[in-house]
C-alpha positions in Angstrom: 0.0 0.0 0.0 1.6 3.1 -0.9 2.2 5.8 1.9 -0.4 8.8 2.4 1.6 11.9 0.4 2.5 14.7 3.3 0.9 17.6 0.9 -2.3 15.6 0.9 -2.4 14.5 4.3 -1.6 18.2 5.6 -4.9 19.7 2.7 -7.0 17.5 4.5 -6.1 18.1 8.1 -6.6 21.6 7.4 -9.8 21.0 6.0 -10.7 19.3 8.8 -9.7 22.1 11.1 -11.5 24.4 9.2 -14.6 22.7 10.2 -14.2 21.6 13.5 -14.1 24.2 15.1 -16.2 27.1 17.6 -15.8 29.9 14.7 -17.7 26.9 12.0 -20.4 27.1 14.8 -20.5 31.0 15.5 -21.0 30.7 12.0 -24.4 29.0 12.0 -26.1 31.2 14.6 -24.5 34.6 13.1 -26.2 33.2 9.5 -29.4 32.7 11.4 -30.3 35.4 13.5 -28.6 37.5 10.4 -31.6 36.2 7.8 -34.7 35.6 9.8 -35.7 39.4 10.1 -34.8 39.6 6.3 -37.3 36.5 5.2 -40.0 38.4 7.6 -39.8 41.2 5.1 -39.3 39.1 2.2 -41.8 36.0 2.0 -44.2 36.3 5.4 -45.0 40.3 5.4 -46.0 39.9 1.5 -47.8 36.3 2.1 -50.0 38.0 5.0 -50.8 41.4 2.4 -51.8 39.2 -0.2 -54.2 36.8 2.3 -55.6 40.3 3.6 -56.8 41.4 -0.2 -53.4 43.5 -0.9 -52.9 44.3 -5.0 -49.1 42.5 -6.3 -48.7 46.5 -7.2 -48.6 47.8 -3.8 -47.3 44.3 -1.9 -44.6 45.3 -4.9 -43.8 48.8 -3.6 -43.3 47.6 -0.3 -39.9 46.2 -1.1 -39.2 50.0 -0.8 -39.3 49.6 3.0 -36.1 47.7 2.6 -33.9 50.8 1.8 -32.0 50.4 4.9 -30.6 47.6 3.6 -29.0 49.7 0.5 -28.3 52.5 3.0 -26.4 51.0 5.8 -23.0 51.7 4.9 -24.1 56.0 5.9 -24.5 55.0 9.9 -21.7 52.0 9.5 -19.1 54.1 10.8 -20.9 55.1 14.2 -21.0 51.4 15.0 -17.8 51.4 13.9 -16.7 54.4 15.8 -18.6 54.1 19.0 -18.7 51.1 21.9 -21.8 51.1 23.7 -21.4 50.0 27.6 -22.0 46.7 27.9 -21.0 43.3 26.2 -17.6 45.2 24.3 -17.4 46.8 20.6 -19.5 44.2 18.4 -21.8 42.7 20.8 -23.3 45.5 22.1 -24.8 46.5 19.1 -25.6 42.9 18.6 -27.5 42.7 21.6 -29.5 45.5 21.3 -30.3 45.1 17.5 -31.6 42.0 18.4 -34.1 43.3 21.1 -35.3 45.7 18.5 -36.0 43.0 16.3 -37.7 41.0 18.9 -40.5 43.5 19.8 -41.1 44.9 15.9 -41.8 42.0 14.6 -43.8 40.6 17.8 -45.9 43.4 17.3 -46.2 44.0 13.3 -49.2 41.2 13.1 -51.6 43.4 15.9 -52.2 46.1 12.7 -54.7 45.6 10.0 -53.2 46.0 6.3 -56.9 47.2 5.4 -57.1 49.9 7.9 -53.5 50.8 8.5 -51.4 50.1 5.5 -49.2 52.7 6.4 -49.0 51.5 9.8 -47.8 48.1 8.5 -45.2 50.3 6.0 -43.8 52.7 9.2 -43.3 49.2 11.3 -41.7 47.5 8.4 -39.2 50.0 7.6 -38.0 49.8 11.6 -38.0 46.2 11.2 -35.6 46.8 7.7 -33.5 49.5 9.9 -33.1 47.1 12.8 -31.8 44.3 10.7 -29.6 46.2 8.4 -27.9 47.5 11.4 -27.3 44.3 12.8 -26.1 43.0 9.8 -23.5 45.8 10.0 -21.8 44.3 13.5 -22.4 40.8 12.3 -20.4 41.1 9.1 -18.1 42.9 10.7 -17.5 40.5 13.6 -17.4 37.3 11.5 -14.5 39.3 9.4 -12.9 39.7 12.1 -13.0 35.9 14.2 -12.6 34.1 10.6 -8.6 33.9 8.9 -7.9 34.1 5.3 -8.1 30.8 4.9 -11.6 29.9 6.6 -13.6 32.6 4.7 -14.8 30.5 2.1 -16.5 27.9 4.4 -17.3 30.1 6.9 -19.2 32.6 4.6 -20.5 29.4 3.3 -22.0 28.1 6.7 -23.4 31.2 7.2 -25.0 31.9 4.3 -26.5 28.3 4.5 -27.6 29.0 7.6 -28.9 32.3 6.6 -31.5 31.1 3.9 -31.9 27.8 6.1 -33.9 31.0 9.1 -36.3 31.7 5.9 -38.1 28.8 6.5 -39.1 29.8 10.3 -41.2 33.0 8.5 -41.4 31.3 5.5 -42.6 28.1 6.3 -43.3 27.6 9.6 -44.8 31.2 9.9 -47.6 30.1 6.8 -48.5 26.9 8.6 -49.5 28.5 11.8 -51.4 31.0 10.0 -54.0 28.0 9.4 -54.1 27.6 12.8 -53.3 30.7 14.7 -54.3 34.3 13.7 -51.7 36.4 12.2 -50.9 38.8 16.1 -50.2 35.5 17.1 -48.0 33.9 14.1 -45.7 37.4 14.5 -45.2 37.3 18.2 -44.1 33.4 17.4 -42.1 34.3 14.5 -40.4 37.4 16.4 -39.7 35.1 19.4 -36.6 32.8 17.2 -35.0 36.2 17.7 -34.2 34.8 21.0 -31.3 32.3 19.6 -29.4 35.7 18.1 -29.8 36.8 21.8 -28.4 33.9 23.4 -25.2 33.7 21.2 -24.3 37.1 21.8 -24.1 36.7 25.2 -22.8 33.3 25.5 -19.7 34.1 22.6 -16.6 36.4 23.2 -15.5 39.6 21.5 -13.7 38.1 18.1 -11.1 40.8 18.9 -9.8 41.1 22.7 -8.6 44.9 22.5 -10.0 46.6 19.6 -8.8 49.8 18.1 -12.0 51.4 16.9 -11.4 54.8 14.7 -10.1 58.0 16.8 -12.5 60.2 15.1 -15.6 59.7 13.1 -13.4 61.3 10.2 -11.3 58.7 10.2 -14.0 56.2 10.4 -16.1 57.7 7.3 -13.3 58.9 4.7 -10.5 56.2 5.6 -12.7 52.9 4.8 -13.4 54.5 1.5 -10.1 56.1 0.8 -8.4 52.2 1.3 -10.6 50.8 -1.0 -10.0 52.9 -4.0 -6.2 53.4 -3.4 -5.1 50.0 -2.8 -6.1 49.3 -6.9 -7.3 52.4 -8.5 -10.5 54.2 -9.1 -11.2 52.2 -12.1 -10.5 48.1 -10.8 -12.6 49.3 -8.2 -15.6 50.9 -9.4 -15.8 47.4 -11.1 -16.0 45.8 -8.3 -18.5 47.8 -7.0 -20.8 47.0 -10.2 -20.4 43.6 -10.0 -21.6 43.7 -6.7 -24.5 45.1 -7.7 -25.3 43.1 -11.0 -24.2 39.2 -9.6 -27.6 38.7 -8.0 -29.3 40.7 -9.6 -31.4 38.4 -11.4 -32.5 35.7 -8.6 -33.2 39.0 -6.3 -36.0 40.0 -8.8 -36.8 36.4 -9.1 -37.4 35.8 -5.2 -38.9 39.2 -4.3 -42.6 38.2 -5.0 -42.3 34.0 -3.7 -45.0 33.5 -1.8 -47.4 35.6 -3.3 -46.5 33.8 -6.8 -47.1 30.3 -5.1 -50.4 31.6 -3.8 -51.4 32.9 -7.5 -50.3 29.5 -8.7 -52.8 27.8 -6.4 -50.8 26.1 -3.7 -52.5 26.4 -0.1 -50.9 28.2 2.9 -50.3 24.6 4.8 -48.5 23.3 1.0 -46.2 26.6 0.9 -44.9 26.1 4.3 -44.7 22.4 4.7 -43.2 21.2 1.1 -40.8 24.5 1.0 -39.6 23.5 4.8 -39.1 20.4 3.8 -37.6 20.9 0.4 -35.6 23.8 1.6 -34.1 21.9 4.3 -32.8 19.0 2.8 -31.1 21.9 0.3 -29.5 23.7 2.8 -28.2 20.9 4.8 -26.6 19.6 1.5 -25.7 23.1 0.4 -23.5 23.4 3.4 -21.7 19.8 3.0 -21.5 21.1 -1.2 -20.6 24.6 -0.5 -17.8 24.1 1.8 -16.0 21.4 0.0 -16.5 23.5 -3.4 -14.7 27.0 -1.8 -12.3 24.9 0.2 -10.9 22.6 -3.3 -11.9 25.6 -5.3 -10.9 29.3 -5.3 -13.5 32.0 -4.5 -13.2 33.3 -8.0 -14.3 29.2 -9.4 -16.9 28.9 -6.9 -18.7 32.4 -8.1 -18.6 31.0 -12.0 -19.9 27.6 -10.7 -22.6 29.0 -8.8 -23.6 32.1 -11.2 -24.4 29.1 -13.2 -27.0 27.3 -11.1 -28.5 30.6 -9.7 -29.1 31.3 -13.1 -30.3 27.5 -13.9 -33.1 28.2 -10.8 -34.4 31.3 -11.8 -35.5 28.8 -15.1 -36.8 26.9 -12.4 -39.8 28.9 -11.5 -40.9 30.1 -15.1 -41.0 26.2 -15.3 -43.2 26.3 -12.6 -45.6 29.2 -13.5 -46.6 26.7 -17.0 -47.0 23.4 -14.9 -49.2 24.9 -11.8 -49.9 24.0 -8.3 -47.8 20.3 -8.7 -46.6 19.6 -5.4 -43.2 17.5 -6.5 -42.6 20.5 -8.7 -42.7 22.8 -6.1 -40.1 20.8 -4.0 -37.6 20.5 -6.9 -37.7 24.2 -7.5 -37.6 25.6 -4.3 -35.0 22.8 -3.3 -33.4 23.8 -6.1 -33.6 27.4 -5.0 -32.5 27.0 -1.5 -29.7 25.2 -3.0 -28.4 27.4 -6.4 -29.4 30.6 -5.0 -27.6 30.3 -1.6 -24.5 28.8 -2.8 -23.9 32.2 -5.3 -24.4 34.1 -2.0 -22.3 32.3 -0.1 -19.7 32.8 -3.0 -20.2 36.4 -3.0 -19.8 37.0 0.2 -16.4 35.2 1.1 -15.4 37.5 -2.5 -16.5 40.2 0.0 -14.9 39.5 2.9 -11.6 38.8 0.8 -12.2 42.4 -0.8 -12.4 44.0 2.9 -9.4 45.7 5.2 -10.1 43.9 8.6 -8.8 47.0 9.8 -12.0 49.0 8.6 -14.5 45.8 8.0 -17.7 47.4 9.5 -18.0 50.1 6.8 -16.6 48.3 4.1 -18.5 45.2 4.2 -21.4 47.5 4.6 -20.8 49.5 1.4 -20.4 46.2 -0.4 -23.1 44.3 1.1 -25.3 47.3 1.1 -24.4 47.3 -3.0 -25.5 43.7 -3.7 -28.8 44.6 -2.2 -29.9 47.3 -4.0 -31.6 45.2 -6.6 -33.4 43.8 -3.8 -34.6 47.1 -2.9 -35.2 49.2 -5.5 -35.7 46.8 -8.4 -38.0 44.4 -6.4 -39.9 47.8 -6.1 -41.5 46.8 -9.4 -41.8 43.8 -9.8 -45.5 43.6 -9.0 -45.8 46.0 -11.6 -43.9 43.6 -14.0 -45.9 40.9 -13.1 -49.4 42.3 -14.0 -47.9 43.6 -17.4 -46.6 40.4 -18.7 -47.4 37.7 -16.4 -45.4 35.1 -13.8 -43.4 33.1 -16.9 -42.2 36.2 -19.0 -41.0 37.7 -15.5 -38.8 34.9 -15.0 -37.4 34.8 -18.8 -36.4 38.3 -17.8 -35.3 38.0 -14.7 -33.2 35.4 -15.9 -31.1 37.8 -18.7 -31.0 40.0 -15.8 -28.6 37.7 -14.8 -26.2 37.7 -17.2 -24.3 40.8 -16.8 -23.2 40.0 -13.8 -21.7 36.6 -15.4 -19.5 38.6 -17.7 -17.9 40.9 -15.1 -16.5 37.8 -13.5 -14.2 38.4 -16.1 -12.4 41.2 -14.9 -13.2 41.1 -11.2 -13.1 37.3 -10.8 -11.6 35.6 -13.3 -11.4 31.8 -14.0 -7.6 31.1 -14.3 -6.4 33.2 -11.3 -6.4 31.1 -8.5 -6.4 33.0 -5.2 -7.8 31.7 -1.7 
């Protein structure tokens, strides 16, 4: 039998290491407190409009609500900047991010859409603040506890477990609403706040004497001023536009999900028990796929391959929109979802974090992140509009060339043959 090579027996004890290990785990629970408030806003708030007689048109406009999310990066430096007096310089703001989030959701079900749809708008819109601001400290603090070398599967695990928390609002949340009213499925919902809570106090400061900026000069011009020099203006305003084009296309996609499976005639009780169980499965195996593709892979490989399938599900729910409510259909493409769509993030995010200064990873992360989401935002904005003009299958079709700019930036920012971590 021939000996075990020292190079290979070395790659896979440092794979090994890289996932057994207490940052692997921070990574879960960072990933899930970090994409439940988001999946509230995205698939539950629109499911419960559309069950209370809300138009597509106006549940489309509420994606406007979101604009923290594309906005973050303008109060990023004062959580940068600024320690508040209790639990150190990340967890603070953790901790009392997640008690915002906690109560605003709790309480968004005791309005009626009919009476108050403004109401609902103002509480959604705190709900959008809250959760972009704890995204800032989160990305910030998992740049910070994760080496070079860990990014990939740790951006991975948290990404997985960041669209594995949709399925508390998006599936769970739809099957109590057949039971339960709707005050009572938010204060449920709101209450799986509670495991972001607990890991914040139970984890330690990634950094055990932090150097935050001296001024909030230094916090707001430096970040920026790092970024362009340490390329040029022109590298890096290509960056910045891939960022904002690489999802592009499954955002649009994804921004009107539940109210598209209602319209295709799935129940509430099908919605939530076939996409829990469907999701699952795809996260779980997104996690095992993910890590081993960004850990035997480069980042730049791993956004190709997963551009690829992201663009590949999008197909999946024009597909969908011709066969109607089959429920084996629905698994496959929101399996297939859970599992395409998530790995690209996961992929773009460790091409984030390797774009970020540690030193300023608050602001930068949250110009980049903030970037990406944009589409989210602004473009979902319409998409009811779209919808009613040329109906579910053409959406899709465009949604999916949407995608393709992105693709063909990989080019320059990402490209195939160079082979960095």
């Amino acid at each position: 039998m021939t000996a075990e090579a020292p190079l290979d027996r070395s790659r896979r004890e440092t794979f090994k290491e890289a996932i057994l290990n207490r940052r692997m785990l921070i990574c879960v629970f960072t990933g899930f407190t970090s994409g439940m408030p988001l999946y509230v806003l995205f698939q539950l708030l629109p499911g419960w409009l559309r069950t209370e007689g809300v138009g597509l048109a106006e549940i489309g406009f509420f994606a406007l609500v979101q604009f923290p999310y594309a906005w973050k990066f303008v109060w990023s430096p004062v959580m940068d900047r600024y320690t508040l007096p209790f639990l150190g310089h990340r967890r603070g703001w953790m901790l009392l991010t997640q008690v915002l989030l906690l109560v605003s959701i709790g309480v968004m079900g005791f309005i009626k859409p009919g009476l108050n749809i403004w109401v609902v708008a103002y509480l959604a819109a705190a709900v959008a603040f809250f959760s972009a601001s704890q995204d800032i400290v989160l990305d910030a603090y998992r740049r910070e506890l994760l080496p070079d070398v860990e990014l990939g599967l740790g951006n991975a695990i948290h990404v997985q477990a960041y669209r594995f928390s949709g399925l508390i609002p998006g599936a769970l949340g739809f099957i109590l609403a057949d039971y339960f009213d709707w005050h009572i499925v938010f204060m449920l919902i709101g209450a799986f706040m509670l495991v972001g809570i607990v890991m914040t106090l139970v984890i330690d400061e990634a950094i055990e004497n932090p150097t935050p900026p001296r001024t909030m000069r230094d916090a707001v011009i430096e970040p920026f001023r790092e970024f362009i020099d340490r390329s040029g203006l022109a590298p890096a305003l290509l960056v910045l536009a891939f960022l904002f084009l690489y999802k592009l296309g499954d955002n649009m996609a994804t921004a009107l999900q539940s109210p598209f499976f209602i319209d295709v005639g799935f129940s509430l009780t099908q919605i939530g028990a076939i996409s829990k169980t469907a999701g699952l499965i795809a996260a779980n195996v997104g996690t095992i796929v993910g890590g081993l593709v960004m850990v035997k892979l480069s980042i730049n490989r791993a956004l190709w391959v997963f551009g690829v399938v992201q663009i590949v599900s999008i197909l999946g729910f024009a597909v969908l929109s011709e066969v109607g409510p089959n429920p084996w259909m629905l698994g496959v493409v929101v399996g297939f979802e859970y599992l395409g769509v998530g790995l690209g993030a996961a992929a773009l995010i460790a091409f984030m974090a390797r774009t970020t200064n540690p030193a300023f990873a608050a602001t930068q992360l949250a110009l980049f992140t903030a970037l990406a989401s944009v589409p989210r935002v602004f473009a979902n904005a319409v998409t009811g509009v779209i919808v009613e003009a040329t109906g579910w299958t053409n959406f899709f079709l465009l949604c999916t060339a949407l995608a393709i700019p992105g693709m063909l930036l990989l080019l320059k920012v990402a490209p195939w043959s160079e082979d960095t971590v």
